[in-house]
C-alpha positions in Angstrom: -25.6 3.3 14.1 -28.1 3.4 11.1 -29.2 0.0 10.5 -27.1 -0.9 6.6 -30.0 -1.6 4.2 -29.8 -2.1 0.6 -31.0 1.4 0.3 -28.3 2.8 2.2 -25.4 0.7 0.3 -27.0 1.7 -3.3 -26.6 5.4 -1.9 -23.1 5.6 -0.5 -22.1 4.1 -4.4 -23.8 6.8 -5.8 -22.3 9.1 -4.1 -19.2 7.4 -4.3 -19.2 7.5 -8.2 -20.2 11.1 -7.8 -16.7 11.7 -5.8 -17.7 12.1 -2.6 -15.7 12.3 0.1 -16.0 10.3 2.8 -17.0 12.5 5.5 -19.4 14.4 2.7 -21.0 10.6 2.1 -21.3 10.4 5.8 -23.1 14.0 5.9 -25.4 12.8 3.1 -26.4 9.8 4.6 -26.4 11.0 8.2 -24.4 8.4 9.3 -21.9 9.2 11.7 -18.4 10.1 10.1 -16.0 8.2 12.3 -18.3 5.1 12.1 -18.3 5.6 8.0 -15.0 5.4 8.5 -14.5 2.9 10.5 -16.5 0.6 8.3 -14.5 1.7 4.8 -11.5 0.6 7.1 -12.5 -2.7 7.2 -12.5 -4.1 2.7 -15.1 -7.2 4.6 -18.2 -4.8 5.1 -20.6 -4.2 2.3 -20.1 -0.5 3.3 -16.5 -0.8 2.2 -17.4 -2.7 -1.4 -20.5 -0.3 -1.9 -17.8 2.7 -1.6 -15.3 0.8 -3.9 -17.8 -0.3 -6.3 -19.1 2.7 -7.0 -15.9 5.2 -7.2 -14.3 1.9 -9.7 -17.2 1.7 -12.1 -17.3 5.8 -12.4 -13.6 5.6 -13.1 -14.4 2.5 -15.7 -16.8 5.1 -17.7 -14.5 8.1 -17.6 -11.9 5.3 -19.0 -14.0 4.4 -21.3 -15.1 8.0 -23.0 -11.1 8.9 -22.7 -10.4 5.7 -25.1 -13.5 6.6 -27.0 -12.0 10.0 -27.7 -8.3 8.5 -28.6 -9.8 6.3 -31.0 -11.9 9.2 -32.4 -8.6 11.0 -33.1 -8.1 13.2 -29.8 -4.5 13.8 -29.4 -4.6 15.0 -25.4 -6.6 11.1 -24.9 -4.0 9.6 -27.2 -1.7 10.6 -24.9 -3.7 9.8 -21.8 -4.4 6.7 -22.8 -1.2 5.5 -23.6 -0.4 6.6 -19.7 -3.3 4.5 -18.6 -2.2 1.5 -20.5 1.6 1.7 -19.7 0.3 2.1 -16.0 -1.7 -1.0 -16.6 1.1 -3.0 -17.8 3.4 -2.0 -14.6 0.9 -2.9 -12.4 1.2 -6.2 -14.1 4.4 -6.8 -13.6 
């Protein structure tokens, strides 16, 4: 197994956030696929939050430029938006 340096975690969330598969992160970083994936199976491991982290804040900025646009006056992110907020609000529930 490659040794999980800081290096190593700051790449899989880049290319994470670039959406990534996992066995296409696992190519990139040469690490073996079925031990990538047996580390994003377990949410404890920093490979796990690395992965997470980095797929949830490129979602946060696409979120972000969709509301952007819906306040700018964009009907087609009006309309996604108001999906992203209704799912919000089940989720809440």
């Amino acid at each position: 197994m490659k040794e999980i340096t800081e290096v190593l975690l700051a790449e899989i969330e880049e290319y994470a956030g670039l959406m990534f598969s996992k066995q296409e992160i696992a190519a990139i970083v040469e690490v073996p696929e079925e031990e990538f994936c047996d580390l994003l199976s377990d949410k404890n491991t920093p490979v796990w939050k690395a992965f997470q982290r980095g797929r949830l804040i490129k979602e946060g900025t696409v979120r972000k430029s969709i509301f952007d646009l819906a306040s700018n006056g964009s009907s087609p992110a009006q309309s996604f938006a108001v999906k992203l907020i209704d799912n919000a609000k089940m989720d809440d529930l």
